[in-house]
N, C-alpha and C positions, 0 to 999 in steps of 0.2 A: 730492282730499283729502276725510278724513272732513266735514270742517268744511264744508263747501261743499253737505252735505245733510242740515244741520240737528242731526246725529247726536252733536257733537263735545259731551261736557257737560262745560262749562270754570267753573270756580270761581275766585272774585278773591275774597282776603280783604282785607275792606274794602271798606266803601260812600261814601264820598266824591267826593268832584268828581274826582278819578285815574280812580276805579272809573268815573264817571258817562261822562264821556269816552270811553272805553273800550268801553265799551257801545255806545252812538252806533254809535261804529265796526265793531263784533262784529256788530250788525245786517246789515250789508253781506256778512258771509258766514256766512250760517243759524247762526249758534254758537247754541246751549242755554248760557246764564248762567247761573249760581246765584254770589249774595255773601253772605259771613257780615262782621256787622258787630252791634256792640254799641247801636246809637243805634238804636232801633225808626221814626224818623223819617230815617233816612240819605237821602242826597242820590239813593242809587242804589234807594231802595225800592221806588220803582212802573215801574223801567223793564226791571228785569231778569225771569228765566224763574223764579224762584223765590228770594225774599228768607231769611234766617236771622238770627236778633238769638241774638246769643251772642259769648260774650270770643273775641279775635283770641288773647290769650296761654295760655289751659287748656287744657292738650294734648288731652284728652279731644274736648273743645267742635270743636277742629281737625282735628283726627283721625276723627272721627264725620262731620263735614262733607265730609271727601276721600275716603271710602272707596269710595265710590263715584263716583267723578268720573273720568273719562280725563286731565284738564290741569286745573292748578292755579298761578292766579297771584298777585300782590300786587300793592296800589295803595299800603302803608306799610309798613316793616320790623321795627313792633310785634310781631310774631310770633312764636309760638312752634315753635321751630326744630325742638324733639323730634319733633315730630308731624310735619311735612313730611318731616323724615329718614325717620320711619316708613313713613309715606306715600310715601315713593322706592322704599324697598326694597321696597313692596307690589306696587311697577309699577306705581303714578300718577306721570305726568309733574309735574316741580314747574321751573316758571321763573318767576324765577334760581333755579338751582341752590341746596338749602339751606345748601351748605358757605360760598357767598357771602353769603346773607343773615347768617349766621353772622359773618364777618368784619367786614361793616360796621353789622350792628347795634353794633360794641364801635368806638369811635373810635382804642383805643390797639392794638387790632389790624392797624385801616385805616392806622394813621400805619407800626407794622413791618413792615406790608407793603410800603410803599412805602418803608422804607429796606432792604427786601432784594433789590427789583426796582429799583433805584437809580431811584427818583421823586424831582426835586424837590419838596421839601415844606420846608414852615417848621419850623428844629430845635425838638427836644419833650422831654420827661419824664413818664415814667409817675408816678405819684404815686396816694397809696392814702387820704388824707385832709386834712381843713383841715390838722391841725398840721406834716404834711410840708411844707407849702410854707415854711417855714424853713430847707425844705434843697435849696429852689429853686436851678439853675443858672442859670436862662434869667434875664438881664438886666431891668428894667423898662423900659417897661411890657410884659407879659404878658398874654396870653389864658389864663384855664382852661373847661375844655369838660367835661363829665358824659361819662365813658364809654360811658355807658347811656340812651336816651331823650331828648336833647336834639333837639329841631327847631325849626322855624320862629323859629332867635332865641332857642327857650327853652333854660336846660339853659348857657349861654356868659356868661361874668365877667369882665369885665376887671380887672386890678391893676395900679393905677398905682405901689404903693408899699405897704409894711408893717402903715400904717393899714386895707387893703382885706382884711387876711385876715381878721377876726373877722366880716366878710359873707361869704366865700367858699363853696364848697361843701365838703360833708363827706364829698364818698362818693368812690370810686374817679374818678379824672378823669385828664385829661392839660393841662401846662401848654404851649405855645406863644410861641414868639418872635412879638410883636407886627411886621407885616407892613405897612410904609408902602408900600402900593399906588398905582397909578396908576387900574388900570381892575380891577373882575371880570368874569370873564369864564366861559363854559361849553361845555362841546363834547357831543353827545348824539352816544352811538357804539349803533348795534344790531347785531347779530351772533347768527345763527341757530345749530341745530345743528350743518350742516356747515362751518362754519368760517367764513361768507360774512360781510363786516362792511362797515357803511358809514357813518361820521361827516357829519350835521347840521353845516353851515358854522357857524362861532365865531359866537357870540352877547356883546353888549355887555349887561350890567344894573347900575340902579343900584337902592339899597338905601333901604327908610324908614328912615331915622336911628334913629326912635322905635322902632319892630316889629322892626327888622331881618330884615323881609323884601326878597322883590323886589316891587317897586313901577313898575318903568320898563325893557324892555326892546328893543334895537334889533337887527335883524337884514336883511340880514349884515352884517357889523362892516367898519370902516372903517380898521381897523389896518394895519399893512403886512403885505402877503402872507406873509411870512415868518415874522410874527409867529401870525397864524391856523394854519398852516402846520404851525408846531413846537404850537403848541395840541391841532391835529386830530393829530397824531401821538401825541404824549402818550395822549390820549383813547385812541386805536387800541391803543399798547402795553398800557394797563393793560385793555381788554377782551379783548385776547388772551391773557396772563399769566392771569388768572382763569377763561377760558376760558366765560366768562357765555353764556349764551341767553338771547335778552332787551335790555333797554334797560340802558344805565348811560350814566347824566348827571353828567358829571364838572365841579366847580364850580372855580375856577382864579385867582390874582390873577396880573394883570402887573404887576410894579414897578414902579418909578421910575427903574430901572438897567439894563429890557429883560428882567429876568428872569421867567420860568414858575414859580409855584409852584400844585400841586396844591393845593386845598386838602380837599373832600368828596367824596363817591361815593355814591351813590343809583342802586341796582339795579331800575330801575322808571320809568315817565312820569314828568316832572320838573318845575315850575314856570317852568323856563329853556326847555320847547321848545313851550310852548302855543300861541305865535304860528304854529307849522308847518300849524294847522288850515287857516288861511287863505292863509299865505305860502310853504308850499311844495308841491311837486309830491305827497309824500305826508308825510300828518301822521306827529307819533312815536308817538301811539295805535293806526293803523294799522302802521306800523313794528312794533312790538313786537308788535302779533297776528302778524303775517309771519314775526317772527324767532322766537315762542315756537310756530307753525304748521310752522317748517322750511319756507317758504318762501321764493322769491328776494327780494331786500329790493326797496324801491319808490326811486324815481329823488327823492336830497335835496336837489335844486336850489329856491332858492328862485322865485319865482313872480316878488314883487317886493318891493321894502320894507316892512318891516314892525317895526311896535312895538307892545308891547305893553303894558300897563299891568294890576294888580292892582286889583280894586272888595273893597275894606276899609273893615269897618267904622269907622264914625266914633267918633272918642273921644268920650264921656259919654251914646252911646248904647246902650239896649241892652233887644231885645223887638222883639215882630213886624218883621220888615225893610219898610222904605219905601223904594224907590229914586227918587231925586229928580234931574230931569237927561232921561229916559231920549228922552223923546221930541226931547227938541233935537237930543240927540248922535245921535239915528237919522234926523235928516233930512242930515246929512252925508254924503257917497259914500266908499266905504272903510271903514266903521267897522261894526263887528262886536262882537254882544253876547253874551257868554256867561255866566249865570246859573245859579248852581249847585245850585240848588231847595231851599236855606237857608231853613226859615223866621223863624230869629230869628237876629239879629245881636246882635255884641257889641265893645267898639273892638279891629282890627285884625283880625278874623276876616275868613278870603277867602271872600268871598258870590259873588264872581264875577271876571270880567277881560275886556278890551274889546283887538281888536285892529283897528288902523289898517294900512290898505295904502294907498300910493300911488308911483307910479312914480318920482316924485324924491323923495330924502330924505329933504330938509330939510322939504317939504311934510308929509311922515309925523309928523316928529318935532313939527313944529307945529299939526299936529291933535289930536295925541294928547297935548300941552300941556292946549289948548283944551275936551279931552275929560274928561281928570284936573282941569281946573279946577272944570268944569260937572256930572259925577256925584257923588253923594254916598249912602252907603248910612247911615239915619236910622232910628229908633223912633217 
């Protein structure tokens, strides 16, 4: 393969700890990097074959950027779609496919997609502004969710009741039935050109209350088989239904009642499969080079236990990053540091993420306690 002799000139829009990763991995088979990212300081600046600071969304800016490239991927779905369509039909490879990014950039797309490919998912309403929600079906409490741009927690509103609309959002959204979950859960499915697909065993995470991010993840999960099972299938349906190249990390609550509901789709390396660097046979960085390469996917067996944990900025700090902790937690066996070449923090920004392996468990999970106790990212 071209890639294999340096020749291959692959573009990632977006320079972030996704892109940064990714890179890392790219190394391992002669790829030519080039990222466009806005932040003249991005995470991925000094490690790729050629950096570009310009908007992810100007089609111009995008478009001028892929013109010249053989393959062109994403580390975030800010993107501007016109310009990769353009860029298909030029005969640049674009994975995922733009018809997908497309999809899930709009959440009320991602949600009728999955009531036409019968996906459990939590019932919804499209809704076009604050004062529609007056004509709310869905019961309270509710979730509304920004159609457009929401991530990491931002962009999501809960309504407990009547009084919560005059805070709500004003732009196109979708409201959801509020979801009394037991566990969240995620399946990472890759799936090359020719059809070949292979789901990353269920992963368990729990959420900062505060960020609502992931903050704590355990892999593989300890649910009943069956329940991983119907998980990983799920995942599989909806990467075949879209017919993706590339990663899609599917985010999922299990009830209280045993029931799967879908809940996100993220076409790209995901927060839920970081722990694979260390804990499985092949990571989903690599993964996704494979499956956006059309090559055969790599063997997703894990290695051994593994959790993972988010390094988040600390609340009321914020300026130059101090990492405090580092060297204790590095005299441990299993623990693993990854730092995302941030230099200023801010509370709740991911500066990094630390994964714990060990052969039993409960050992894992109690390191990695110990570890979230003891790091702390500071100004």
């Amino acid at each position: 393969m071209k890639a294999f002799y340096g020749d291959l000139r692959v573009g990632i829009l977006g320079g972030g700890q996704l892109g940064r990763m990714l890179i890392q991995e790219a190394i391992n088979y002669n790829v030519n990097i080039r990222v466009l990212d806005p932040d003249p300081e991005a995470s991925c600046r000094y490690l790729c074959n050629k950096f570009v600071v310009g908007s992810l969304t100007d089609y111009e800016t995008v478009y001028e950027f892929g013109k010249n490239l053989d393959l062109l991927t994403i580390e975030i779905e800010k993107v501007n779609v016109d310009a990769l369509q353009k860029l298909e039909e030029e005969g640049v490879l674009v994975y995922p496919e733009p018809r997908i990014i497309r999809l899930i950039q709009d959440k009320g797309l991602q949600k009728e997609f999955f009531k036409q490919h019968g996906i459990p998912s939590a019932p919804f309403q499209l809704i076009t502004s604050q004062a529609s929600l007056k004509n709310a079906s869905i019961p309270f409490p509710f979730i509304q969710k920004l159609r457009r741009d929401g991530y990491d927690g931002k962009g999501v509103y809960k309504i407990k009741s009547e009084s919560d609309f005059e805070n709500a959002f004003n732009e196109p959204s979708i409201i959801e039935e509020w979801v009394d979950f037991d566990k969240e859960i995620a399946v990472i499915v890759a799936r090359n050109n020719d059809g070949e697909t292979k789901a990353f065993p269920c992963v368990e995470m729990e959420f900062n209350p505060d960020a609502n991010l992931v903050e704590f993840l355990i892999s593989p999960s300890t649910l009943p088989l069956e329940v991983q099972q119907r998980a990983e299938f799920l995942a599989l349906e909806i990467a075949n239904s879209l017919k993706i190249t590339g990663l899609l990390a599917v985010e999922m609550f299990l009830t209280k009642t045993g029931t799967i509901l879908v809940n996100e789709l993220a076409p790209r390396p995901h927060n839920s499969g970081h722990h694979t660097i260390e804990g499985n046979y092949v990571s989903q960085f690599e993964q996704h080079l494979r499956a956006i390469f059309n090559l055969p996917l790599g063997d997703i067996r894990p290695v051994s236990n593994a959790v993972m944990i988010n390094l988040l900025g600390e609340p009321g700090f914020e300026g130059p990053a101090v990492y405090e902790g580092l060297n204790d937690i590095l005299k441990m066996d299993g623990v693993y540091v990854h730092l995302y070449g941030k230099k200023f923090t801010k509370p709740f920004r991911k500066m990094g993420h630390v994964t714990i392996i060990d052969d039993i468990r409960e050992k894992a999970v109690e390191k990695a306690r110990l570890v979230q106790s003891i790091v702390k990212v500071i100004a």
